[in-house]
C-alpha positions in Angstrom: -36.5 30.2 -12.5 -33.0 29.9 -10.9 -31.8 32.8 -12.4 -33.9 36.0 -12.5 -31.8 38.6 -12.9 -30.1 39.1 -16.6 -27.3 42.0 -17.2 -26.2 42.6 -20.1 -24.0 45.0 -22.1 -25.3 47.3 -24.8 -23.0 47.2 -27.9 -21.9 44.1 -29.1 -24.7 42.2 -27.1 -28.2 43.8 -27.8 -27.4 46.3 -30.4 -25.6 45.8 -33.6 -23.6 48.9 -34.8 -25.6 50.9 -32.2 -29.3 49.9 -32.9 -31.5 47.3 -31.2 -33.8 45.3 -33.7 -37.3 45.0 -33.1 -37.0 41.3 -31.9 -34.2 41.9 -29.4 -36.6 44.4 -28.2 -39.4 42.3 -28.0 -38.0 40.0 -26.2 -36.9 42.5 -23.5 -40.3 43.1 -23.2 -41.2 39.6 -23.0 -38.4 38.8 -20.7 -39.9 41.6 -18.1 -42.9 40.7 -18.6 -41.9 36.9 -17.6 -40.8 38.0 -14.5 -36.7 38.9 -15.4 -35.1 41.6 -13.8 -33.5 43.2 -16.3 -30.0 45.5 -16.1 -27.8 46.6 -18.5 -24.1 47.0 -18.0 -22.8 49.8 -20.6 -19.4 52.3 -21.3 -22.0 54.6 -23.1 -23.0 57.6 -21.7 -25.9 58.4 -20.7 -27.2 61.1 -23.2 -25.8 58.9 -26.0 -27.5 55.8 -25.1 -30.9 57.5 -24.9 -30.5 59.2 -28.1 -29.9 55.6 -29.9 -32.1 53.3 -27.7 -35.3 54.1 -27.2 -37.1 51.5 -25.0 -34.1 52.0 -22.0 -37.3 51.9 -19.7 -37.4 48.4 -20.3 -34.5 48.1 -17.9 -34.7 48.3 -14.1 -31.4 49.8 -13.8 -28.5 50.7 -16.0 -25.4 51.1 -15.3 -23.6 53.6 -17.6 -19.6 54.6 -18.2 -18.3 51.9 -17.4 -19.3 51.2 -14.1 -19.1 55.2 -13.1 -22.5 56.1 -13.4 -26.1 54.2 -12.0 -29.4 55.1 -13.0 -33.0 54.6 -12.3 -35.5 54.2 -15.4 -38.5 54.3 -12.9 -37.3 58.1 -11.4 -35.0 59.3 -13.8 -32.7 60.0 -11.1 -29.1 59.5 -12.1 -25.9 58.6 -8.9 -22.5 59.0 -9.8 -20.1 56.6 -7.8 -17.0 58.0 -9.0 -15.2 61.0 -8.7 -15.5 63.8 -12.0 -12.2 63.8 -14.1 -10.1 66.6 -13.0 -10.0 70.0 -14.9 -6.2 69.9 -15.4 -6.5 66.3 -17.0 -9.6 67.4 -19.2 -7.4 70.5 -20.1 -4.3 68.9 -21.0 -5.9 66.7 -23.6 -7.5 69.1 -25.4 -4.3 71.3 -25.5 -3.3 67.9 -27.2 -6.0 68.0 -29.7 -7.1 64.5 -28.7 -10.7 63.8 -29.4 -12.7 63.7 -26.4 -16.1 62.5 -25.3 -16.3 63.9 -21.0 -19.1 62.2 -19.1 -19.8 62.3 -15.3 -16.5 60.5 -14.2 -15.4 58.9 -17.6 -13.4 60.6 -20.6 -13.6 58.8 -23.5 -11.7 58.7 -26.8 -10.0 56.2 -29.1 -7.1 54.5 -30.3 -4.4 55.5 -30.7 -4.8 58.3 -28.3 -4.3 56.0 -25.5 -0.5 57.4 -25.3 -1.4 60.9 -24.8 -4.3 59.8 -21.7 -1.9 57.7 -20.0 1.5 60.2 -20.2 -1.0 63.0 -19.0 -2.0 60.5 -16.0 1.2 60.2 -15.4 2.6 63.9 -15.9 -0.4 64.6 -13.5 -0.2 62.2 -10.8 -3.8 60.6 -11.1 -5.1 57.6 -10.0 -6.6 56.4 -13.3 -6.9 53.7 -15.4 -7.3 53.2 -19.1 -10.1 50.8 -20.4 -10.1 49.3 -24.0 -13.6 47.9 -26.1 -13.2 47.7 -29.9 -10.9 50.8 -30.5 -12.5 52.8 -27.8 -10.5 54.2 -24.5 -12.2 54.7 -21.7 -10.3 56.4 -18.3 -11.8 56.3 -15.7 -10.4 56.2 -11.6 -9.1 53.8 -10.7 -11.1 50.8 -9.4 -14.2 51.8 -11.4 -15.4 49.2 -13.8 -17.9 47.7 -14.9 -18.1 44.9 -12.0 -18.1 47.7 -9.2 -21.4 49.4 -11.0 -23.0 46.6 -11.0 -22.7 45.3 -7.7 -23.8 48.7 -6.3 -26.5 48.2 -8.2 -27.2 44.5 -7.3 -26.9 45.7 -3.7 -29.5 48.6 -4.2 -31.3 45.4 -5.4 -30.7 43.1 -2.2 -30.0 40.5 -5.4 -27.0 38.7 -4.8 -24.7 38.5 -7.5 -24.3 34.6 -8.1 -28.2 34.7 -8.7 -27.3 36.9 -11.9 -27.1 35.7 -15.6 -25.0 38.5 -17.6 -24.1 38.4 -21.3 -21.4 40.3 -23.1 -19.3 40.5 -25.7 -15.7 42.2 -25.1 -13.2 42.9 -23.1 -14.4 45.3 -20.8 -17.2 43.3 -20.2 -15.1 40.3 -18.7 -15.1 42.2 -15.1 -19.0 42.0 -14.7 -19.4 38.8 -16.6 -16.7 37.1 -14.1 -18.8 38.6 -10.9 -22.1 36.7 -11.8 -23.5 33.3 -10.7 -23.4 32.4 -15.1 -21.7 34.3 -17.4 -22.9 34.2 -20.8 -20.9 35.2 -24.5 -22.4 36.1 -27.5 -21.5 34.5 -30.7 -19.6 37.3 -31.8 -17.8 37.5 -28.8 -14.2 37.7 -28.6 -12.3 34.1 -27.3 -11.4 35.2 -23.9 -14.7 36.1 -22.9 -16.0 32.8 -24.5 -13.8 31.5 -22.4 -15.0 32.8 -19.2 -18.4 31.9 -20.2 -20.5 29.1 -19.0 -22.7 29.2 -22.4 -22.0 30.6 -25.9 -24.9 31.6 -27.4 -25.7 30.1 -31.2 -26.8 33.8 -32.4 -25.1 36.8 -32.8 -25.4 40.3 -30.9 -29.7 40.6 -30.2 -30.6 37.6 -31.8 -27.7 35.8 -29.3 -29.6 37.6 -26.2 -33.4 36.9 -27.5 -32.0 33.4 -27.8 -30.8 33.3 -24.5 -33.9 35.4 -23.2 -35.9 32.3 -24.6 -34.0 30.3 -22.4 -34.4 31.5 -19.5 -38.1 31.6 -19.3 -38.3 28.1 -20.8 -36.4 27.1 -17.7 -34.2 25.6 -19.4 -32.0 22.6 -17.7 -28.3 24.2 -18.1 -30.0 27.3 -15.6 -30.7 24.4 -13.3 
């Protein structure tokens, strides 16, 4: 195989409304199994994901809020590569009343609180950015994203980047997709990461991925 290195994302891409059917899972398995390296690219944080997925360990890395976080199924050790959110920003959101979710580096909420995250960025001086995917906001520092996780990751690795296939779905995905050697959108993808794609899978979400999965151990001639 050309390619043996797939990333994907988690919501959107292998999970539907925050579960991965048994086939998607399967064919994780089977894609391991075949010889894929297999990394997942996600906003969730950690906690979260492991309380909805179950069979993470199927993944040699995964790279979790947003880019912020890297961890290692095999030791269960856990590297943050950016910087925690500060204490004042944390606490001047709250006094807000705006719904928060506070992971490593990433503070997470939804729209449309996204005018409260970015006035308090800017009352505090920070250098941070806001994310959108699907309704959710994610800040983070600035810089952090999913494209910069994953090449820390891929350079842990010694894999170099245009050697990777990644799939996704949204837009917070484009910055990873972008990065690799073939970008790949699911069917339920939005346009403007169709359009950044090299392939648009016929399936939906797991069944878009398996299908891809397939694909890739078939050796099939558009990996050539």
């Amino acid at each position: 195989m050309r390619y043996q290195t797939l990333a994907t994302d988690y919501d959107g891409t292998i999970a539907h409304d925050g579960v991965v059917d048994d086939g998607t899972v399967d064919a994780l398995h089977r894609a391991r199994a075949g010889g894929l390296r297999l990394l997942m690219v996600t906003g969730r944080e950690l906690h979260d994901l492991f309380a909805t997925f179950k069979h993470w360990r199927v993944f040699e890395r995964i790279v979790a809020e947003n880019g912020a976080l890297l961890f290692d199924p095999a030791t269960e050790q856990s590297r943050a590569i950016a910087p925690a959110p500060p204490p004042q920003f944390i606490e001047r959101l709250q006094k807000a009343n705006v719904p928060l979710s506070v992971g490593r580096s990433i503070v997470a909420t939804v729209e449309p609180h996204e005018h409260v995250v970015l006035q308090a960025i800017h009352d505090l001086g920070l250098e941070w950015h806001i994310i959108f995917n699907k309704g959710s906001v994610m800040a983070l520092p600035s810089g952090v994203n999913k494209a910069t996780g994953l090449k820390a990751v891929l350079e842990d690795l010694l894999v170099p980047a245009e050697s990777v296939v990644a799939v996704g779905d949204t837009e917070n995905d484009l910055a990873f997709l972008q990065m690799c050697g073939f970008p790949v959108a699911v069917a339920n993808a939005l346009p403007s990461v169709k359009n950044a794609a090299k392939l648009t899978t016929a399936g939906a979400r797991g069944p878009g991925v398996t299908e891809l999965i397939n694909r890739l151990l078939a050796d099939d001639p558009i990996f050539q």
